[in-house]
C-alpha positions as CSV (number, residue, x, y, z in Angstrom):
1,X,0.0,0.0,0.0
2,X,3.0,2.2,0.6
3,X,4.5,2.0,-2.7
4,X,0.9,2.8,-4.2
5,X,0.3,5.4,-2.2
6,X,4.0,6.9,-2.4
7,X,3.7,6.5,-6.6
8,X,0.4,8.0,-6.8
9,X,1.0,11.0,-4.0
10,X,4.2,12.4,-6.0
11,X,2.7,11.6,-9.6
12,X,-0.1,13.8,-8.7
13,X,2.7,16.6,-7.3
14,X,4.9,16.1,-10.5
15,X,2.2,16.2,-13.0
16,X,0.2,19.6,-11.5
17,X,3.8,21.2,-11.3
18,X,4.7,20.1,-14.9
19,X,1.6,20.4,-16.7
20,X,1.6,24.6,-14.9
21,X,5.1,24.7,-16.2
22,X,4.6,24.0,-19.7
23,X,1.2,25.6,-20.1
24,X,3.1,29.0,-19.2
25,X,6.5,28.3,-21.0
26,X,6.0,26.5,-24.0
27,X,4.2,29.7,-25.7
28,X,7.1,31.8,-25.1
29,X,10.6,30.4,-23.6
30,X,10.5,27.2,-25.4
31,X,9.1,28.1,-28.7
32,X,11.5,31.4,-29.0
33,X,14.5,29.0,-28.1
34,X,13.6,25.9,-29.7
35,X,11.3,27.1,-32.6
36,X,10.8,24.5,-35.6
37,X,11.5,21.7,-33.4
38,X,8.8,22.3,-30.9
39,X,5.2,19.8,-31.8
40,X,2.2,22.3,-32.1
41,X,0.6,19.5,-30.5
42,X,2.4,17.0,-28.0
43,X,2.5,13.4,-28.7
44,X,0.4,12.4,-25.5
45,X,1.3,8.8,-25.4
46,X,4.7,9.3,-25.2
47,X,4.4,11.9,-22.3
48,X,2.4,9.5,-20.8
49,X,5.1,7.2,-20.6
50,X,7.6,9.5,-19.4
51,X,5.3,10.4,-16.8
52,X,4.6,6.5,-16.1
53,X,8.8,5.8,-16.1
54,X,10.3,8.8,-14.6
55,X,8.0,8.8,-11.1
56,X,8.7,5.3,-10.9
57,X,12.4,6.4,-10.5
58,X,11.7,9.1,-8.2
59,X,9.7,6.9,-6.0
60,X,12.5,4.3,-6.4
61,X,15.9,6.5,-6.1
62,X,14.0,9.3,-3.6
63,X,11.2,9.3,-2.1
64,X,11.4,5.4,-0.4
65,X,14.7,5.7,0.9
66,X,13.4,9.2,2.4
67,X,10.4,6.7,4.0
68,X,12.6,4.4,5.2
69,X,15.2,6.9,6.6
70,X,12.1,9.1,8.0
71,X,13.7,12.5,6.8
72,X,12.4,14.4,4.0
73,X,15.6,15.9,3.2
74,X,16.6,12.9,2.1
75,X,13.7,13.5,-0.6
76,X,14.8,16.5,-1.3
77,X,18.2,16.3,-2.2
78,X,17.8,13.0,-4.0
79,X,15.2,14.3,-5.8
80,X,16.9,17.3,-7.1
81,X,20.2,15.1,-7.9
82,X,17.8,12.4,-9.9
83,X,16.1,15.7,-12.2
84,X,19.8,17.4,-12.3
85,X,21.1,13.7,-14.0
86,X,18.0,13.0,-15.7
87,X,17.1,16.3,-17.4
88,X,21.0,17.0,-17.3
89,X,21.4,13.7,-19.9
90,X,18.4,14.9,-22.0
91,X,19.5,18.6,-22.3
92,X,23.3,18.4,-22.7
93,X,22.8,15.6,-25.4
94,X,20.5,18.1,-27.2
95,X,23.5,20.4,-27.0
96,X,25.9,18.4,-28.5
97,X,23.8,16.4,-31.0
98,X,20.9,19.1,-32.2
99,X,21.8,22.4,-34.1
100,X,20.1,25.4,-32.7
101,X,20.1,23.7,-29.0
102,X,21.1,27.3,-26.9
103,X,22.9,26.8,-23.4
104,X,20.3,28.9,-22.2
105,X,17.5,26.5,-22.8
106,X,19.4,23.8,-21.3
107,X,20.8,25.7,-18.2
108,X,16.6,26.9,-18.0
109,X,15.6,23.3,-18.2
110,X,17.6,21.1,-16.1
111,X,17.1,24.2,-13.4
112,X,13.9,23.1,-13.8
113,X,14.2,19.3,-13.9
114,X,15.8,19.5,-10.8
115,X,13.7,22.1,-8.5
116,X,10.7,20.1,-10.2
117,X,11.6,16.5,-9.3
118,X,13.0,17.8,-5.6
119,X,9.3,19.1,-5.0
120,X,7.3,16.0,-5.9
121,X,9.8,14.0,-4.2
122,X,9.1,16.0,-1.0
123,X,5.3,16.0,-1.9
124,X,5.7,12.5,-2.6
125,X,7.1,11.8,0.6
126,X,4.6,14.3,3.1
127,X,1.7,12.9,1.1
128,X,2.6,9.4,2.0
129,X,3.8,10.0,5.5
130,X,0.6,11.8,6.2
131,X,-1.7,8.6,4.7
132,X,0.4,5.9,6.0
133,X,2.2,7.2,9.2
134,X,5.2,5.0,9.8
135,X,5.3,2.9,13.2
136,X,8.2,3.8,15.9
């Protein structure tokens, strides 16, 4: 029930956060940087399993050792290291491989990769302390 509980609490957390941040930046910050190269319309089923595999690790890497250890800090600061590596390895391969690729866009998004995965790690890990209190 944990696990369930701990997935569901920080998908929620990640997926409010995400979907405000793109509704407000893909207009202007991401289309002005990334122009041409940005879908007029997202491809849904492949968000959707980003969304499915990338909690997964943040429940896995942050949020159940921050159960286990009883300390949310622990979520914290593994979250943001899990978005700095993740969204790091997306957004410096885009610099090196795509042309037009500004260090601006990736210094913007892996800031927000990693502030982003730190906070639903923490909300995952409040949400599921406050549901299923851990026993002494």
């Amino acid at each position: 029930m944990k696990y369930a509980v701990a997935y569901l609490a920080t998908a929620v957390v990640f997926f409010v956060l995400d979907f405000i941040w793109l509704s407000t930046m893909s207009g202007g910050f991401y289309r002005r940087k990334i122009g041409d190269l940005l879908m007029d319309q997202p491809n849904f089923a492949v968000a959707g399993a980003f969304y499915v595999f990338y909690v997964v690790g943040i429940v896995y890497f942050a949020v159940l050792p921050a159960l286990n250890a009883g300390s949310w800090p622990t979520a914290l600061f593994s979250g943001a290291l899990l978005g700095l590596v993740a969204y790091g390895t997306y957004d410096m391969t885009n610099l090196a491989t795509l042309k037009g690729w500004s260090i601006s866009m990736s210094v913007v998004d892996m800031a927000w990769g990693t502030v982003l995965t730190a906070i639903a790690a923490s909300g995952g890990y409040f949400i599921t302390s406050w549901l299923i209190p851990q026993s002494s």
